[in-house]
ZAMARGU-4260 file (C-alpha; in steps of 0.2 Angstrom, whole numbers, plus 5000, padded with zeros to 4 digits):
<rodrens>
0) 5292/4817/5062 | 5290/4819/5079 | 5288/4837/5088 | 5290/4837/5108 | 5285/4853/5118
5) 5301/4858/5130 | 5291/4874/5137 | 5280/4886/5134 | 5280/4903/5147 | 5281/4920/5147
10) 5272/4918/5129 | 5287/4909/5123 | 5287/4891/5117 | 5302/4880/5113 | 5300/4863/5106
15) 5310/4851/5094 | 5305/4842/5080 | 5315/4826/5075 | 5317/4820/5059 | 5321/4802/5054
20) 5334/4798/5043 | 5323/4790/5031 | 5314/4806/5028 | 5330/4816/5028 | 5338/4804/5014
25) 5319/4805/5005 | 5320/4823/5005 | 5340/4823/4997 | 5332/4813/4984 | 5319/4825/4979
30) 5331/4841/4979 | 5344/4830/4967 | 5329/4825/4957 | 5322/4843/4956 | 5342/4851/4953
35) 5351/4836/4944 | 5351/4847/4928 | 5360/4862/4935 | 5377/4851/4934 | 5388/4849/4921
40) 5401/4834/4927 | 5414/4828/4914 | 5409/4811/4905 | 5391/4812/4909 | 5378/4823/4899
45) 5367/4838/4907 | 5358/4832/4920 | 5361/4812/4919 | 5378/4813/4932 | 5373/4802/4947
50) 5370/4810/4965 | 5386/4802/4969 | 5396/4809/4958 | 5390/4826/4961 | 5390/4823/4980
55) 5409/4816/4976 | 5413/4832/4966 | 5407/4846/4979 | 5403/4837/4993 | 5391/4827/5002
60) 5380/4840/5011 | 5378/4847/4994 | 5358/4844/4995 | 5359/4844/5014 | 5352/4863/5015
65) 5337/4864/5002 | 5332/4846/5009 | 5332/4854/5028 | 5324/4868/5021 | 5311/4857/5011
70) 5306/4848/5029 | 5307/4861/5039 | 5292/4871/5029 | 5283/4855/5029 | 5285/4851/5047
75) 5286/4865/5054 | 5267/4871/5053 | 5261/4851/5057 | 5271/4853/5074 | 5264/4868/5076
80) 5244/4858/5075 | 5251/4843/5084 | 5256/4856/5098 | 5242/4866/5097 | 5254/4882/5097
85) 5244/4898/5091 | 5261/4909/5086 | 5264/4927/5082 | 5279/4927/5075 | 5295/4919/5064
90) 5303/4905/5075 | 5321/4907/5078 | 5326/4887/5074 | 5344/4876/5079 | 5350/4862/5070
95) 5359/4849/5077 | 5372/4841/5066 | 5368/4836/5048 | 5376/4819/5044 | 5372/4806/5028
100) 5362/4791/5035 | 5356/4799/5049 | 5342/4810/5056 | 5343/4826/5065 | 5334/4837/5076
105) 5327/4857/5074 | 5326/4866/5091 | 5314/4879/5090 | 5309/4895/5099 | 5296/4905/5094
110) 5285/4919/5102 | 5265/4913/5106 | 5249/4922/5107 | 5248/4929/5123 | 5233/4920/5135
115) 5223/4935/5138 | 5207/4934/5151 | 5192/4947/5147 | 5183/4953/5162 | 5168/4965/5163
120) 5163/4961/5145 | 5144/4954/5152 | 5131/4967/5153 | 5141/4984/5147 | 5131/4998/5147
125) 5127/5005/5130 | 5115/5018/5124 | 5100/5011/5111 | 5099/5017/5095 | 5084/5017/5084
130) 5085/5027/5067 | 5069/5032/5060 | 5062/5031/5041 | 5053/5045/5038 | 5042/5048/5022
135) 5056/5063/5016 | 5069/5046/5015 | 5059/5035/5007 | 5055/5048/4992 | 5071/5055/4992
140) 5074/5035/4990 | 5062/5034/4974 | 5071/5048/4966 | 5086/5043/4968 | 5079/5026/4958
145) 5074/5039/4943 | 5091/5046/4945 | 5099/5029/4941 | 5085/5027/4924 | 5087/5046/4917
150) 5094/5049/4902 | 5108/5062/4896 | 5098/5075/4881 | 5110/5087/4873 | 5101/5103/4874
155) 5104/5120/4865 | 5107/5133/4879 | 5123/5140/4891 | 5131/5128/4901 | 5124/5126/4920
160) 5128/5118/4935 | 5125/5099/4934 | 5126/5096/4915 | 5140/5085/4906 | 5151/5095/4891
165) 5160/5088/4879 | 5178/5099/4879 | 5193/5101/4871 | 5208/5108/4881 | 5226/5113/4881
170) 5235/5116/4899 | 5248/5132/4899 | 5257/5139/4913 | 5266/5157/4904 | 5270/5152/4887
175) 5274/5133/4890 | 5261/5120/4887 | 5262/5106/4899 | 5264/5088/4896 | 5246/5079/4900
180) 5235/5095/4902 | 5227/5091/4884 | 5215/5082/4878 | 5199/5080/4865 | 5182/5077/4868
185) 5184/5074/4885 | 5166/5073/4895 | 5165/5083/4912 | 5151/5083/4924 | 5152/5103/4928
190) 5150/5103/4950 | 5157/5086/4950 | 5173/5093/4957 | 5183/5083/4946 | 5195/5094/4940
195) 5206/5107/4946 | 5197/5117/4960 | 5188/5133/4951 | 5190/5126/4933 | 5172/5117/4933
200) 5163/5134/4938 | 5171/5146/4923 | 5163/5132/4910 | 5146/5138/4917 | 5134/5148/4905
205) 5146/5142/4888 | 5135/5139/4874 | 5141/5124/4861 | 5153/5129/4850 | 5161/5144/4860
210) 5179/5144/4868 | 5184/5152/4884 | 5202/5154/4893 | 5199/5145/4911 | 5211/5151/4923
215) 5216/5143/4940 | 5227/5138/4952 | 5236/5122/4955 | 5233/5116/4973 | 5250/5115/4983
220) 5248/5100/4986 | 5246/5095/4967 | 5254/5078/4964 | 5263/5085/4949 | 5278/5096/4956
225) 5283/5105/4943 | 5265/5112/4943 | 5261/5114/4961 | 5255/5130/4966 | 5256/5138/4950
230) 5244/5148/4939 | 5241/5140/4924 | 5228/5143/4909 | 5217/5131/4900 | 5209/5135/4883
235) 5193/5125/4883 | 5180/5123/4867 | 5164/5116/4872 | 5159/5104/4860 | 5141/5098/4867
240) 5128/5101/4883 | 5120/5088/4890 | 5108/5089/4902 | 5101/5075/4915 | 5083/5070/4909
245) 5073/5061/4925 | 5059/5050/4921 | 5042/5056/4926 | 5038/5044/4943 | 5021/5038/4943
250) 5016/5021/4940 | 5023/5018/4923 | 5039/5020/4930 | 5036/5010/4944 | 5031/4994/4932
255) 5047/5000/4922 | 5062/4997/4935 | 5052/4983/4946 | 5038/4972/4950 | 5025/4983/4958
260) 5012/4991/4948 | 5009/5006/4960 | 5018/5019/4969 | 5010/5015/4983 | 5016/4997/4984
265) 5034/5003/4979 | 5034/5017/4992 | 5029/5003/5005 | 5042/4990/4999 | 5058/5005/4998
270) 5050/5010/5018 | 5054/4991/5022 | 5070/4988/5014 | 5075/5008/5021 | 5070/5001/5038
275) 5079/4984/5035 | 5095/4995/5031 | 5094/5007/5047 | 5090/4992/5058 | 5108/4984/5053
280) 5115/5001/5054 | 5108/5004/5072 | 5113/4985/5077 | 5131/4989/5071 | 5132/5003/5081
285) 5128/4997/5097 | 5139/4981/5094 | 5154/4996/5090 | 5148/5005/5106 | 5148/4987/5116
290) 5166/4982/5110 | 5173/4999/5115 | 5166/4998/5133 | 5174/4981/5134 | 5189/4988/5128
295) 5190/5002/5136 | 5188/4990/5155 | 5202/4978/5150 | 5220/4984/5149 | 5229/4971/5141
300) 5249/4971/5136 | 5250/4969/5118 | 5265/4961/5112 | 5274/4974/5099 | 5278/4960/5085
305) 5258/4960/5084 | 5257/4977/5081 | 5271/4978/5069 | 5262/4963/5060 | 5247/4976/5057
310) 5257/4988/5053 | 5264/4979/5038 | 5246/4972/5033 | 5239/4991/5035 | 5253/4996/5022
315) 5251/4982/5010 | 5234/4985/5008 | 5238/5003/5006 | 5249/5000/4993 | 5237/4988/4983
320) 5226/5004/4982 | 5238/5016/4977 | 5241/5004/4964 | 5225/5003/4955 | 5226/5022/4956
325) 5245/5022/4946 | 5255/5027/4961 | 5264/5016/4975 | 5269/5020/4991 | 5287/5024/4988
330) 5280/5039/4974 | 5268/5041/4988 | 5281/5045/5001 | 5290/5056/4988 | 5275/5066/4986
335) 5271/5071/5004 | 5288/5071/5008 | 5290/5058/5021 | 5299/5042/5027 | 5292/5025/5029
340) 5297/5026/5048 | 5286/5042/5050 | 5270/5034/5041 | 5272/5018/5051 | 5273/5027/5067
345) 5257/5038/5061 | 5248/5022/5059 | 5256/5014/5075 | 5240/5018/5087 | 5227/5012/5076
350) 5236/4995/5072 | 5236/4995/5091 | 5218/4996/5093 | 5213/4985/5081 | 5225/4971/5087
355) 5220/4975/5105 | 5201/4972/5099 | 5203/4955/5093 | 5211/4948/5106 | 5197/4953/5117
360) 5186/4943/5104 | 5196/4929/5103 | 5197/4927/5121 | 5178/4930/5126 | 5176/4916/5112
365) 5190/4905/5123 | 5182/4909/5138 | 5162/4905/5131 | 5170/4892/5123 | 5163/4896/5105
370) 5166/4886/5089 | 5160/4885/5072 | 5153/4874/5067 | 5153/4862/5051 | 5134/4868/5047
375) 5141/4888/5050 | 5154/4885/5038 | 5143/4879/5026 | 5128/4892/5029 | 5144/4905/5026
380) 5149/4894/5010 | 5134/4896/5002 | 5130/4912/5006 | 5144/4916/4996 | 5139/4902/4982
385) 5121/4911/4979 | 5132/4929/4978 | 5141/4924/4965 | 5130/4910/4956 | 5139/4896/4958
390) 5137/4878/4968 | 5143/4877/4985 | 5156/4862/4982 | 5165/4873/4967 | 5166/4889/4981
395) 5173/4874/4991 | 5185/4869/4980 | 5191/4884/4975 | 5193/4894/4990 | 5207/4880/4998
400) 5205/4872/5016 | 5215/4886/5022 | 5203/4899/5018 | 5190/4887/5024 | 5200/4888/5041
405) 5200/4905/5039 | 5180/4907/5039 | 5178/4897/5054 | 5191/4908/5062 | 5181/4923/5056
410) 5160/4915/5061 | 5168/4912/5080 | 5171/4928/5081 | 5157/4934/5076 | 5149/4923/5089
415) 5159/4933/5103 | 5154/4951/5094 | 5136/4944/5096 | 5139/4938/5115 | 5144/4953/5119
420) 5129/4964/5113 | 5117/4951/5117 | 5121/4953/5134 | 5126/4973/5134 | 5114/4983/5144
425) 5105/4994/5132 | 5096/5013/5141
</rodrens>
């Protein structure tokens, strides 16, 4: 294979890639191999006929289109590294004529990543941010430690705000119970806003044991529509109060969720990791406020296939997390009652900014000439391989060279970011 650069303007590269007839014949061979047993030819059992019988039978360039197909995703992405071509979009290709015995070339034309040059982004103007730990956070801290160690008691009195019950219920709207507004022994955190607005609230001061008729509302935006907007009525028993039982902090408690023996020591331990925490938080501000008055000062022409490319990744990952709820995007659509157009076009500005925003890193890490590394990649790589307790070759190994690729993509970056704030003027 041989790939030659014609031109490259106007973000637009065209090149060709030639393929030898050896490869071409190689690559007939392996589609005949991997298809031999789809034909039936008389005299010869399934999948013994010879490639000359079948090319006989139906023609000689019956392999020819999965073998161009075969080289062309093979060759197409090592002409792309042999060219050192950074595209944004699917190549429009030409092929010249395909003959038995002999080679053939693939013209292509494909849209590039446009050559973008950052000015101003040295010494932008940004204002410091230093978040304070007062002594209120770090209790407020150590009780949210004895939240996450109390213990639910059942206890014998009404229902109040904050407890957990134990409830049976059956949904009605008129004389009609409705499918899936029933169910046994179900636990509910009363204030929790889980269910139904002002259904949580009516549970407050029953006692075990007692029934009551909640009545409320269904919101009319309620994802069920046959319930949307209508009054309905739940008859609810209480089965069991539970109240949230918080450990006593003193130093038992302190020895018993870490390795201080005092309050005092794990006061001043949470006031460093509290000030650890708003230190990263400030830091990430102002590298926010630093990239935004970089790109705020470069107006840079963003071509739309980028945009659109977003778009599709901002949906997809949208879609993966309607998913893990039980609903999708086309039942989402249905239930707000829009068009796929309308909900890309809503999200058309914000694909813009955040494609606009990484070309402004990538080019300040052209322009400063950053890299990563072989050792960043495997400080990265073993970060993750402590995370997840495994050895650093295995993350390696199972992570792919591509995703490999993909963190030093993502650690010269990072080195722009830091550029950028490094150098930001800070009042």
């Amino acid at each position: 294979m041989k790939a030659t650069l014609i031109s490259k303007e106007n973000n637009e590269a065209k090149f060709t890639i030639e393929i030898t007839a050896e490869e071409f014949e190689n690559a007939i061979i392996d589609v005949y191999k991997s298809q031999k047993d789809k034909f039936v030819i008389d005299g010869f059992r399934k999948g013994k006929a010879p490639r000359s019988i079948i090319e006989k039978k139906y023609g000689e360039g019956i392999f020819f289109e999965d073998a161009v197909n075969k080289l062309f995703s093979l060759h197409y992405p090592l002409a792309l590294d042999q060219l050192d071509l950074d595209v944004i979009d699917n190549p429009r290709a030409d092929f010249s004529e395909l003959k038995k015995g002999e080679g053939f070339t693939i013209t292509i034309e494909v849209a590039c990543y446009p050559e973008v040059e950052v000015k101003d982004y040295k010494g932008v103007e940004i204002e410091a941010v230093k978040s304070e730990v007062t002594d209120e956070d770090v209790e407020n801290e150590i009780k949210s430690m004895a939240r996450k160690n109390s213990r639910m008691v059942t206890v014998d009195r009404p229902a109040q705000d904050g407890d957990m019950v134990l409830i049976d219920y059956e949904g009605w709207v008129g004389d009609e119970q409705f499918e899936g507004g029933t169910a046994e022994r179900q636990p509910l955190k009363l204030g929790s806003g889980t269910f139904i607005p002002g259904f949580e609230e009516q549970l407050v001061g029953v006692s075990t044991g007692e029934s009551k008729d909640v009545k409320v509302t269904f919101p009319e935006e309620y994802h069920a529509a046959d319930l949307a907007g209508k009054e309905a009525v739940f008859k609810c028993k209480v089965h069991e109060i539970k109240e949230e039982e918080l450990p006593e902090i003193n130093d038992e408690f302190v020895k018993d969720i870490s390795e201080f023996d005092t309050m005092d020591e794990l006061r001043e331990d949470t006031r460093k990791n509290l000030e650890k925490a708003a230190e990263a938080k400030d830091e990430n501000k102002m590298k926010d406020d630093a990239l935004k008055a970089v790109y705020e000062a470069n107006d840079i022409d963003v071509p739309d296939v980028m945009v659109e490319s977003e778009i599709d990744n901002m949906m997809s990952e949208f879609d993966q997390q309607l998913r893990s709820q039980g609903m999708d995007l086309e039942g989402y659509f249905k239930y707000l009652g829009t068009e796929p157009k309308d909900f890309r076009d809503n999200l058309r500005e914000e694909a813009l900014k955040k494609v606009k925003t990484r070309m402004i890193i990538n080019a300040v890490a052209d322009q400063e000439n950053f890299e990563a590394t072989d050792a960043d990649v495997d400080q990265e790589i073993e970060g993750m391989a402590k995370q997840y307790g495994l050895e650093a070759d295995k993350v390696k190994e199972m992570i792919g060279a591509q995703n490999i690729k993909m963190i030093a993509g993502d650690i010269r970056l990072k080195k722009a970011i830091d550029f950028i704030y490094d150098n930001a003027v800070k009042k």
